[in-house]
N, C-alpha and C positions, 0 to 999 in steps of 0.2 A: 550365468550372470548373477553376482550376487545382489541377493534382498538388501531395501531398504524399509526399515520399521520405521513408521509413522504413525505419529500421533497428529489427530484433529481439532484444531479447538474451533468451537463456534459453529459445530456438522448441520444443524438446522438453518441456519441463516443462508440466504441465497447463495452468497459465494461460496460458504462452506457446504450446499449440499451439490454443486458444481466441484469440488474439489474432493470431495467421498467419491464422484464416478470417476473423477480423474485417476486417482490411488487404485481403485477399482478397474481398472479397463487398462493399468499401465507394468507390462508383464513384471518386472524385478522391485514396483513397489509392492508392500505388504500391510495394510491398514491391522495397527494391534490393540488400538484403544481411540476413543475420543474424549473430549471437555465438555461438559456441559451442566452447568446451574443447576438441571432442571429432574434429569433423570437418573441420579446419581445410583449407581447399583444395577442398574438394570443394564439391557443391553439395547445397542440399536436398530435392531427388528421391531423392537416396540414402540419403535416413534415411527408415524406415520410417515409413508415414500420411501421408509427403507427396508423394504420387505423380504425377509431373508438373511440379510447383514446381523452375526451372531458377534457383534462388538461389543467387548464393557465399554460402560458410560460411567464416568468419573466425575465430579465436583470439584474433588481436591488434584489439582493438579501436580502440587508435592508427590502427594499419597500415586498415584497416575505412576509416575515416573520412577517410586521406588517399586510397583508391583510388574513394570513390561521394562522391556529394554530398547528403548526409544533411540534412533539416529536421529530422526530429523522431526520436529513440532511445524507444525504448518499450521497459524495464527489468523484467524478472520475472523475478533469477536467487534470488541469496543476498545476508543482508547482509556476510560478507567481501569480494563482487564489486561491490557495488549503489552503495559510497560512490565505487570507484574508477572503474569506469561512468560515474557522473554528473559526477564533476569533469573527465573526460576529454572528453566528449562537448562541457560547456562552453567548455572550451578549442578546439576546434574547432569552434564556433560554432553548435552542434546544440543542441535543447531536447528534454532531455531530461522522458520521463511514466515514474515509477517508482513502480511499484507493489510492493517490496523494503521489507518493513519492517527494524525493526534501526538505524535511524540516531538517533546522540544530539545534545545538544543543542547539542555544541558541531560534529558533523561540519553539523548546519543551519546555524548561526552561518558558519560558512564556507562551506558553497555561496551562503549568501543575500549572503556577500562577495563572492565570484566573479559571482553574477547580476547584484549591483549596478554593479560594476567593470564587464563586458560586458554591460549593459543588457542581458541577455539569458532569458528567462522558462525557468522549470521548475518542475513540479508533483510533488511527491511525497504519493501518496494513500496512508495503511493500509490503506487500503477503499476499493476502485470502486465496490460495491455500491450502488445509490441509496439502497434500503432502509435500508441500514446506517449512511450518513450522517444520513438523517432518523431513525435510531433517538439516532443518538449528539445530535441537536441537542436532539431531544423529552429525553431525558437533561439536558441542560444548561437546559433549560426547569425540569424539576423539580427540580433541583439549588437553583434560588433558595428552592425552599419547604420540601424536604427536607434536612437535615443529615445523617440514617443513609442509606449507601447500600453496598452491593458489588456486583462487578462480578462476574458468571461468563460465561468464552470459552471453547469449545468448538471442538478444532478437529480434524482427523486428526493420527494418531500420525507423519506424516512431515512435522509443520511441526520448523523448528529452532527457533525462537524463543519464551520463554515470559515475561512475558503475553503476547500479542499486540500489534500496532503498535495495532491497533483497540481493543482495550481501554485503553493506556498514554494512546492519544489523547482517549477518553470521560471519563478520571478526570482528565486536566488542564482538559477543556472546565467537568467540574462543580465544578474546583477555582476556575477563574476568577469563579464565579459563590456561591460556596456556603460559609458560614459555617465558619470552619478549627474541628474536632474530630475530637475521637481518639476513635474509636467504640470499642465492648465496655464490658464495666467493668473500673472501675482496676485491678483487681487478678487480673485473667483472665491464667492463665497455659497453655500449649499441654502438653500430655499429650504430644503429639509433634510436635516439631520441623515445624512449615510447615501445621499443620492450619487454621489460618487465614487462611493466603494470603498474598501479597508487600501490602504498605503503601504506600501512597502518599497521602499528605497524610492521614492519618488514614483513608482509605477502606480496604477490602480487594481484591484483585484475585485470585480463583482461574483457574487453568487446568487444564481439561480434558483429554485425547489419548486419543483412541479410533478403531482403524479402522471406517471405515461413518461419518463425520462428515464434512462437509466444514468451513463455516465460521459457528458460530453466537454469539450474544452473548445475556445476558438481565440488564440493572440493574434490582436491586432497592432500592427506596424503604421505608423504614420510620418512621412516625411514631407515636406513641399514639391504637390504633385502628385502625389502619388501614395497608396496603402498598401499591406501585405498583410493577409490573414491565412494562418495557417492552424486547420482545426484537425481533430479529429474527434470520431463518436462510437463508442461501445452500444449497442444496440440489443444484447443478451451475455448474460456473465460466464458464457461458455470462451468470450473473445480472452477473457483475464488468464484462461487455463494454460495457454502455452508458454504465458511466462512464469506462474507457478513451478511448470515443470522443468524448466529451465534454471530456476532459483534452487528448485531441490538439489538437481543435480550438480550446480555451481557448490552450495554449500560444503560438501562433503570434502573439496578440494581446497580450502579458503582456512586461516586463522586469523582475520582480523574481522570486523564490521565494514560491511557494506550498505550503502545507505543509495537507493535510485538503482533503478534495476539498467539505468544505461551504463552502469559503472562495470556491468560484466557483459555487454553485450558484443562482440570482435568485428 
């Protein structure tokens, strides 16, 4: 079975220190290097929890990629670092899997330039979770039948980002699908400022932050008579790891951007 060389970015952060065992424990991956701010020069036995693990640790993620010879970057920092990560890695001829929400429409517009120019595949998921994709498709299922819907994401109090990528992603899957209205009534006004959530095509989208959460979603469906709520909840960031490995493995087979890890799901 041949290796695949991986690079880590983000190896400290919960999901990336869930995805250093995943590399680890997965026989034809091969962990050759990682990213990191902090430790640059040194290797990864010397940051605490990875004891053992004789990794360089790199800063410059340029420099990273002209000293190993990298297949696939696997992306779990922030979105200030995750745009720059990715367009770097393509240029150096790496396929990148990022799992970094935060990116807009027009920073995809350009990767999916750069993929096309260098035939070159990359997957960027909101959500690795399987769960969570098949929440958001069953979503987009109901979306043809239901017009009222909001979206509530729940997540810990140390995400930066609000709504989430998972959420932002489930209200355009149901927009594609789903009769355009401006839910409430016409003349609903807010008592305070954001009581009803950020807007998107007429839907609502609340966010949550609370420590003791990790990362959970619940759309609600309303019609005359009746509701549908279709949730699902990640409970430890081991649940993300199967789609991880599923995205690596995807990539290597792919030359364009893929954006929603339901887009390679069979």
């Amino acid at each position: 079975m041949e290796k695949i060389n991986v690079v880590i970015a983000g190896p400290r952060g919960r999901m990336g220190r869930e995805a250093v065992k995943l590399v680890q424990q997965t026989e034809n991956y091969h962990l050759i290097a990682v990213v990191d701010h902090k430790y640059d020069g040194r290797f990864l036995s010397e940051v605490e929890g990875f004891f053992g693990l004789e990794i360089p640790i790199y800063s410059d993620i340029a420099k990273c990629f002209c000293e190993t010879k990298a297949d696939v970057l696997i992306d779990l920092t922030t979105p200030e670092h995750g745009m720059f990560h990715t367009k770097t890695a393509l240029e150096y001829g790496v396929r990148p899997v990022v799992g970094t929400t935060g990116f807009s429409k027009e920073n995809l517009s350009e990767l999916d330039s750069i993929c096309r120019e260098k035939e070159i595949g990359c997957i960027i998921a909101p959500n690795f979770a399987i769960g969570a994709v098949l929440m958001m498709k069953f979503a987009q299922m109901a979306g043809k039948y239901f017009n009222d819907v909001e979206i509530i994401e729940l997540h810990h109090d140390q995400k930066l980002d609000a709504p989430s990528g998972t959420a932002v992603k489930t209200a355009e899957m149901i927009a594609d699908v789903r009769k355009a209205k401006k839910q409430g009534h016409p003349e609903e006004k807010e008592a305070i400022t954001g009581a009803r959530g950020a807007e998107y095509e007429g839907m609502h989208i609340h966010s949550v932050r609370l420590p003791g959460l990790i990362a959970h979603q619940q759309v609600m469906f309303g019609s005359e008579g009746q509701t549908l709520s279709i949730r699902h909840d990640s409970y430890n960031r081991q649940s993300f790891m199967s789609g991880v490995k599923l995205a690596v493995d995807t990539v290597l087979k792919i030359d364009t951007l893929v954006y929603g890890l339901e887009n390679i799901l069979e």
